[in-house]
BALOBA-1460 file (C-alpha; in Angstrom, 3 decimals):
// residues 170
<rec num="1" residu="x" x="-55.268" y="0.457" z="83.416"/>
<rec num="2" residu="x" x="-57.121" y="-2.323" z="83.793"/>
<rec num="3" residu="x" x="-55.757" y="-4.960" z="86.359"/>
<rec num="4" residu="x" x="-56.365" y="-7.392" z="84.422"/>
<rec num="5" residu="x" x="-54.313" y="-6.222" z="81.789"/>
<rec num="6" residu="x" x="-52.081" y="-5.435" z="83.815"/>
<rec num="7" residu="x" x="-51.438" y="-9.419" z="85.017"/>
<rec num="8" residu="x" x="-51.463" y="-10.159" z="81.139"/>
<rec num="9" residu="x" x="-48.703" y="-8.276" z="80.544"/>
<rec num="10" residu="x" x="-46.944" y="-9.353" z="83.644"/>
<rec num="11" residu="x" x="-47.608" y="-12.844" z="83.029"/>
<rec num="12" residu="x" x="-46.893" y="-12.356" z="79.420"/>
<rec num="13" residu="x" x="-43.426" y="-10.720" z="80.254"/>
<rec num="14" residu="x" x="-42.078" y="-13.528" z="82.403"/>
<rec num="15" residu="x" x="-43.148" y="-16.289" z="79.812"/>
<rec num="16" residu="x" x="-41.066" y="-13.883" z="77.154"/>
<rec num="17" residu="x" x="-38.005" y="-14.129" z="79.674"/>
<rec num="18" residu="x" x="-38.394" y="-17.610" z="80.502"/>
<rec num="19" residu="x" x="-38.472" y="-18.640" z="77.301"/>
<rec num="20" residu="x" x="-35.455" y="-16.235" z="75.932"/>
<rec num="21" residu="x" x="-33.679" y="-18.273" z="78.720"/>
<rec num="22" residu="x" x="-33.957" y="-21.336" z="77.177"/>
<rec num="23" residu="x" x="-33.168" y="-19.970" z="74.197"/>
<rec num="24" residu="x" x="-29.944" y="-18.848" z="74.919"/>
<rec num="25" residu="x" x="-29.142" y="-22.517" z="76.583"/>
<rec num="26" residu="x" x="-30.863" y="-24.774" z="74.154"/>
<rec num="27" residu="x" x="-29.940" y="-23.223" z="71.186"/>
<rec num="28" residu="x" x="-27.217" y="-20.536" z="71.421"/>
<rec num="29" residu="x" x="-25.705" y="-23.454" z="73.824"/>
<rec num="30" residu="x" x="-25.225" y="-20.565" z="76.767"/>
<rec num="31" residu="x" x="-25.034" y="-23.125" z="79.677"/>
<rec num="32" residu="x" x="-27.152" y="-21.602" z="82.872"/>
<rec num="33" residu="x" x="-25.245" y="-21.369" z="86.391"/>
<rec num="34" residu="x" x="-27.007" y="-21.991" z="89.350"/>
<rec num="35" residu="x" x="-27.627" y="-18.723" z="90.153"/>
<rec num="36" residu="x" x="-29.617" y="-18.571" z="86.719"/>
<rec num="37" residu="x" x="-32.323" y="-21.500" z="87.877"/>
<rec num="38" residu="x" x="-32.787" y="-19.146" z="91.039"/>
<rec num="39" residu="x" x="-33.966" y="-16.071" z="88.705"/>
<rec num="40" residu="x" x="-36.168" y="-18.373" z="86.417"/>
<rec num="41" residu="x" x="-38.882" y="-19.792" z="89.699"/>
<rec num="42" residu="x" x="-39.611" y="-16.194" z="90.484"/>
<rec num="43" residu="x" x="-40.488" y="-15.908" z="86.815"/>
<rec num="44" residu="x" x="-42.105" y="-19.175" z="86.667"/>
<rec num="45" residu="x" x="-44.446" y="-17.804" z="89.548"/>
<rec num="46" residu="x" x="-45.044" y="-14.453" z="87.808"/>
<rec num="47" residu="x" x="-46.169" y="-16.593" z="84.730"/>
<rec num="48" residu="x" x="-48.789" y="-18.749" z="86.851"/>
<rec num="49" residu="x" x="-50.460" y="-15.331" z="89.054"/>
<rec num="50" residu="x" x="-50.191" y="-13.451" z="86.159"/>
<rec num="51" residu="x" x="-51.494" y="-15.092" z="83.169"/>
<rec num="52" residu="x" x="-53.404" y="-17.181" z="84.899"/>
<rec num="53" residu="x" x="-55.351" y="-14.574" z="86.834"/>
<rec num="54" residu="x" x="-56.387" y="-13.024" z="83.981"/>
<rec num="55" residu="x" x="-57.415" y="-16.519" z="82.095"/>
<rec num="56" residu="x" x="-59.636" y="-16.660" z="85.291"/>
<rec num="57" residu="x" x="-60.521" y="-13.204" z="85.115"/>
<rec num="58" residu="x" x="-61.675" y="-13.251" z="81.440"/>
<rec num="59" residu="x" x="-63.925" y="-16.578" z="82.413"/>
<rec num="60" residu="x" x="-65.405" y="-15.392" z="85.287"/>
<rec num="61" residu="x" x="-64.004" y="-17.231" z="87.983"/>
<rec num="62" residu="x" x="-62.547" y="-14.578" z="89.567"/>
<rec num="63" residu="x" x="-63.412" y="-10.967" z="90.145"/>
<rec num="64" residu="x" x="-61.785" y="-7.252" z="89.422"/>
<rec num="65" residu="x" x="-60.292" y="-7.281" z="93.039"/>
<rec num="66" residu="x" x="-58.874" y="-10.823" z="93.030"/>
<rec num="67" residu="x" x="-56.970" y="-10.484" z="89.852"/>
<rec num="68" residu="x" x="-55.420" y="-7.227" z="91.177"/>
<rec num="69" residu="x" x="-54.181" y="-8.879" z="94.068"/>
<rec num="70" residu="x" x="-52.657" y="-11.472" z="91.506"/>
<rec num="71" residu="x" x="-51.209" y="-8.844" z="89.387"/>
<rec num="72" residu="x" x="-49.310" y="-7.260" z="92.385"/>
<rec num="73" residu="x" x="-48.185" y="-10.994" z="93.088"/>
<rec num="74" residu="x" x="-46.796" y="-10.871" z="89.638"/>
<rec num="75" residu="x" x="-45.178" y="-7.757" z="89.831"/>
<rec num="76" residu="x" x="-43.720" y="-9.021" z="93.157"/>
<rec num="77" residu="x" x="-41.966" y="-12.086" z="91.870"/>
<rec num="78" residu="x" x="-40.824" y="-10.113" z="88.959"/>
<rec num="79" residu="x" x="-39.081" y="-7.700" z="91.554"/>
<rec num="80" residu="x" x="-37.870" y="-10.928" z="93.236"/>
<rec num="81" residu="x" x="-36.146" y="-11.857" z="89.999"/>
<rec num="82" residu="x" x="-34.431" y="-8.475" z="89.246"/>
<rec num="83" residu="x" x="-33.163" y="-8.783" z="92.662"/>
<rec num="84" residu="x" x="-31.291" y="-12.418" z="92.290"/>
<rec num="85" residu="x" x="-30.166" y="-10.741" z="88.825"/>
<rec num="86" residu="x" x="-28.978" y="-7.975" z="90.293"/>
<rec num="87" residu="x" x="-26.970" y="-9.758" z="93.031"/>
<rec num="88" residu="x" x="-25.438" y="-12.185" z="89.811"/>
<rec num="89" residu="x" x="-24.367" y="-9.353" z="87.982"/>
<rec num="90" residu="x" x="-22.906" y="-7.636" z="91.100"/>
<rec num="91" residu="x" x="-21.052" y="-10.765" z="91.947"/>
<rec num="92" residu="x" x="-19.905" y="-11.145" z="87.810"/>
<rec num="93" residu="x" x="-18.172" y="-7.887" z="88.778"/>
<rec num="94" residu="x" x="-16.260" y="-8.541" z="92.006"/>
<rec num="95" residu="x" x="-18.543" y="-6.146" z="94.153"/>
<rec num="96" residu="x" x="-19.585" y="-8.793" z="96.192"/>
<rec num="97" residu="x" x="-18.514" y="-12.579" z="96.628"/>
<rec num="98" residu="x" x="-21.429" y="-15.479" z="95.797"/>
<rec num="99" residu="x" x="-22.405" y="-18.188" z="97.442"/>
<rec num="100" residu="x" x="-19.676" y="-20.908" z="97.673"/>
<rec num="101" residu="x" x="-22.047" y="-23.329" z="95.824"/>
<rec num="102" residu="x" x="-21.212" y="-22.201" z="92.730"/>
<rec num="103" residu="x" x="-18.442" y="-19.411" z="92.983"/>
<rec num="104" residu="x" x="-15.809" y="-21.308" z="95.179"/>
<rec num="105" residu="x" x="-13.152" y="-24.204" z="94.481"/>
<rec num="106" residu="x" x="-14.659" y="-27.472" z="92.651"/>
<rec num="107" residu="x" x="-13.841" y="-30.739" z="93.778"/>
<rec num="108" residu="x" x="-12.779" y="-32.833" z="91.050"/>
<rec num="109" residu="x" x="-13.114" y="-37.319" z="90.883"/>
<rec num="110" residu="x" x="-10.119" y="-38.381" z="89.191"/>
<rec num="111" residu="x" x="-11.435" y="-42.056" z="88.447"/>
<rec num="112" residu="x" x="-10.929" y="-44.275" z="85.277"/>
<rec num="113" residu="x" x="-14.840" y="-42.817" z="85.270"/>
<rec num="114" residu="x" x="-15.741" y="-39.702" z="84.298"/>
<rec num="115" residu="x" x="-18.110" y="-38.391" z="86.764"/>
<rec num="116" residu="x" x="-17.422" y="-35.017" z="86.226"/>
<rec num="117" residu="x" x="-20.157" y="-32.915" z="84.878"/>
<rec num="118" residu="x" x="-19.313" y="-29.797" z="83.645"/>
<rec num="119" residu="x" x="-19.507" y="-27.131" z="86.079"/>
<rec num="120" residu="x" x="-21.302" y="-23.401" z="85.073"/>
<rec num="121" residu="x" x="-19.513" y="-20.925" z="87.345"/>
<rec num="122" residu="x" x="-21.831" y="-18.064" z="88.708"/>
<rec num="123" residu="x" x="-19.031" y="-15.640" z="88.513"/>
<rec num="124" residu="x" x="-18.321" y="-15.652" z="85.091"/>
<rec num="125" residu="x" x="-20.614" y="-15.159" z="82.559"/>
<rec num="126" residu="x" x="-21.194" y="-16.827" z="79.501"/>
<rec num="127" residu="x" x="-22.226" y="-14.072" z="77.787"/>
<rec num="128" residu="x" x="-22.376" y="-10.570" z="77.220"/>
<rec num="129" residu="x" x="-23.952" y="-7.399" z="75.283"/>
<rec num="130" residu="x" x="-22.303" y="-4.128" z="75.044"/>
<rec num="131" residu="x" x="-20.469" y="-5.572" z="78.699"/>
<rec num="132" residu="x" x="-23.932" y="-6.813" z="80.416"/>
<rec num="133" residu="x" x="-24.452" y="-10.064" z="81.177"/>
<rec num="134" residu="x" x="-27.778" y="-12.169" z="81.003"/>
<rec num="135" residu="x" x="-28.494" y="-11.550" z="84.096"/>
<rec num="136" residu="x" x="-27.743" y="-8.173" z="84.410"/>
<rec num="137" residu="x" x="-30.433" y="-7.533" z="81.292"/>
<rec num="138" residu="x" x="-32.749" y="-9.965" z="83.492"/>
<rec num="139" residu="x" x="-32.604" y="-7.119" z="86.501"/>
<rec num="140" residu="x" x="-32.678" y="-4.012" z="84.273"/>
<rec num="141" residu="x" x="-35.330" y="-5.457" z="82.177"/>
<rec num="142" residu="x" x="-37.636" y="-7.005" z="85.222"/>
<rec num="143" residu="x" x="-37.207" y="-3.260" z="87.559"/>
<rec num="144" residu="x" x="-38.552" y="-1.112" z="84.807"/>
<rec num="145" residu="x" x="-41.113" y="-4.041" z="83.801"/>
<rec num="146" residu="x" x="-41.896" y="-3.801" z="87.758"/>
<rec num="147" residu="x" x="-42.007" y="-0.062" z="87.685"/>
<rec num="148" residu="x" x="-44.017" y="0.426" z="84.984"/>
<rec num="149" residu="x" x="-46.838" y="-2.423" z="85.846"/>
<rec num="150" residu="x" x="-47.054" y="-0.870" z="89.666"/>
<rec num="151" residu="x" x="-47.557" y="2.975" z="88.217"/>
<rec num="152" residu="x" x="-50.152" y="1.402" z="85.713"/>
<rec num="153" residu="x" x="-51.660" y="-0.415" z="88.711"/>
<rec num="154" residu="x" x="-51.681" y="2.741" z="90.738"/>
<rec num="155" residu="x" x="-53.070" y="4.945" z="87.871"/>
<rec num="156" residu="x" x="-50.166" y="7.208" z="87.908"/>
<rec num="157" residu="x" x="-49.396" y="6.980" z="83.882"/>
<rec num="158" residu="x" x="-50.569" y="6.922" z="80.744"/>
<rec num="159" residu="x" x="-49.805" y="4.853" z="77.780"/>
<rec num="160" residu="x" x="-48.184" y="6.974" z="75.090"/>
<rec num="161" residu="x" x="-49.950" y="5.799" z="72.403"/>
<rec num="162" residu="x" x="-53.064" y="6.293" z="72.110"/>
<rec num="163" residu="x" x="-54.351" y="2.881" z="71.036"/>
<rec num="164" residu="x" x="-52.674" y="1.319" z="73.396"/>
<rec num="165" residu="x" x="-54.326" y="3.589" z="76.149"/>
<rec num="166" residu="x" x="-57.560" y="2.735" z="74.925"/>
<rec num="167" residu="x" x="-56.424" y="-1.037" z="74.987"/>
<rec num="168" residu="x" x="-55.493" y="-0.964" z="78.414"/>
<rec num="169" residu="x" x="-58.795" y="1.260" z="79.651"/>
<rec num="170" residu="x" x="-61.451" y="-0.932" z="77.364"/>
């Protein structure tokens, strides 16, 4: 496949995540955790080196070696965010315990004020599908997203279908 193509998609795939995310908070009203900001900058990276790369690629700026250093970049970040997901979704399920920042005791102001924001846990998730959590989706969705970009990098697959092969080779 074409690297260039191959950042597009990358690129194209974080964007889709990133703005799923703030779907789910701004208009399902699924509050993120901490933990949640942490997978969206790898994402936000991915977006930037991949789609970006191949914006410069198709103007000429850069050439056929650059923008396959940018789509590994992508690919890379994209990895980085199945990894923070993974380590959520391991810590939603007691395997492991968080960080203390937003998994241990809260310290609530008891004032005439109220000062107290309301805190998203990083334990317990909001939500779920068929028992997976956002972020669990996030690190299932971003390895095989990884996977798949890295074998089309390497030349080790073919698309399927056989438009979309000749897409990805034009």
């Amino acid at each position: 496949m074409r690297e260039h193509k191959v950042a597009l998609l990358a690129g194209a795939y974080s964007l889709a995540m990133i703005l799923g995310a703030l779907f789910f908070q701004y208009v399902i009203g699924v509050p993120p955790c901490e933990m949640c900001h942490w997978q969206r900058w790898p994402h936000d990276g991915a977006i930037v080196a991949g789609l970006g790369s191949a914006l410069f690629f198709y103007m000429r700026v850069i050439d056929r070696d650059t923008v396959k250093l940018f789509a590994w970049l992508a690919l890379l970040l994209i990895v980085v965010t199945a990894l923070i997901g993974g380590w959520q979704a391991g810590i939603e399920w007691r395997w492991w315990p968080g960080p203390a920042s937003c998994t241990g005791p809260r310290f609530v102001l008891s004032t005439s004020m109220d000062l107290n924001a309301p805190v998203v846990s990083c334990d317990n998730p909001s939500w779920r599908l068929f028992g997976i959590s956002l972020a669990g989706y996030n690190f299932l969705c971003s390895i095989v997203v990884a996977i798949l970009g890295a074998l089309l990098l390497l030349k080790k697959i073919k698309l399927p279908v056989p438009a979309l092969d000749k897409w990805a080779n034009s």
